[in-house]
C-alpha positions as CSV (number, residue, x, y, z in Angstrom):
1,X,5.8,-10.8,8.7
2,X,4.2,-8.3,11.4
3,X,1.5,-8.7,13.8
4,X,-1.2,-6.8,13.7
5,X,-3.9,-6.6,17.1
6,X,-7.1,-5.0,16.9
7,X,-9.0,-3.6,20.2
8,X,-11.7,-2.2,20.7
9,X,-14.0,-3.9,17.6
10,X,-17.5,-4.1,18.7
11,X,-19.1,-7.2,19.1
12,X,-22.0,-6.9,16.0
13,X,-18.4,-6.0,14.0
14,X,-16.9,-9.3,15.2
15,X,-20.0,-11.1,14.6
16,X,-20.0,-9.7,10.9
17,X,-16.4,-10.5,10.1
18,X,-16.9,-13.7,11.6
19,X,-19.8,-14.4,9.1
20,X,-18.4,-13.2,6.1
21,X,-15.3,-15.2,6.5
22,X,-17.2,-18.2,7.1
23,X,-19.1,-17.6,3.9
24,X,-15.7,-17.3,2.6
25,X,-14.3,-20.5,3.4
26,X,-11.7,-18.6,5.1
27,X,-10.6,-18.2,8.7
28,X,-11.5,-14.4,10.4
29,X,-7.7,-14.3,10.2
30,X,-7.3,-14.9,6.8
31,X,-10.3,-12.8,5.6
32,X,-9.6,-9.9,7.6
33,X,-5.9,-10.2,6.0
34,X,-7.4,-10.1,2.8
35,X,-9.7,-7.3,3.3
36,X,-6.4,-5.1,4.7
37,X,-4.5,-6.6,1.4
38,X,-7.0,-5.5,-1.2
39,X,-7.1,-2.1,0.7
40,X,-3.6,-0.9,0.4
41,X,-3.0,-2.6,-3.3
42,X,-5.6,0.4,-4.4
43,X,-4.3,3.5,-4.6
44,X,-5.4,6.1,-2.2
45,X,-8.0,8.5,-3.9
46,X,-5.6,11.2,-2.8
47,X,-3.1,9.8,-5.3
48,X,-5.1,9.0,-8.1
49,X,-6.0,13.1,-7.4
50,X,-2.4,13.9,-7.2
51,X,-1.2,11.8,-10.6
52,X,-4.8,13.6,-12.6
53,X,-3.5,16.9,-11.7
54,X,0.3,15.9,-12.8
55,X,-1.4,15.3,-16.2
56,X,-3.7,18.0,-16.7
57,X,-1.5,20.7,-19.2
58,X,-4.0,23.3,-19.8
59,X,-4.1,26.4,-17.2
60,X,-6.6,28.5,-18.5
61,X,-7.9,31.4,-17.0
62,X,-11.3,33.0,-17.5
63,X,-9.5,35.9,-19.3
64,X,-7.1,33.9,-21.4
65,X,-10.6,31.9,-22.8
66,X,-12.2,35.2,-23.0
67,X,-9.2,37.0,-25.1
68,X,-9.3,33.5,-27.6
69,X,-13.0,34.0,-27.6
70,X,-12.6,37.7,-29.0
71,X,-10.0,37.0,-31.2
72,X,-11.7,34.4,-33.2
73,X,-14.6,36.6,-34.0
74,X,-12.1,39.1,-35.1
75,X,-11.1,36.7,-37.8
């Protein structure tokens, strides 16, 4: 398992961690693993993106609607 160190984190973001893993029952180690857990088991929103445009079938353009459009009034 890797190590992961954070720097930098300002203090009121500490703080905040700090108190939502206590109100956790967990240790700022184990919330903060959690958090980063649950983060990469969703997919990225560029993904779900990327699998709904794999799916959509229909490439209409304006003039191909239009041209259906005329053609059912014809008949």
């Amino acid at each position: 398992m890797a190590t992961l160190y954070l720097r930098d984190l300002s203090d009121e973001t500490v703080t905040e961690l700090k108190t939502r893993a206590a109100r956790n029952h967990q240790s700022l180690q184990a919330y903060t693993r959690a958090l980063l857990e649950r983060e990469v088991a969703a997919p990225a929103l560029e993904d779900v993106l990327a699998r709904i445009e794999a799916q959509v079938s229909a490439r209409l353009s304006t003039e191909d609607i239009l041209d259906d459009i005329e053609q059912e009034r014809r008949h």
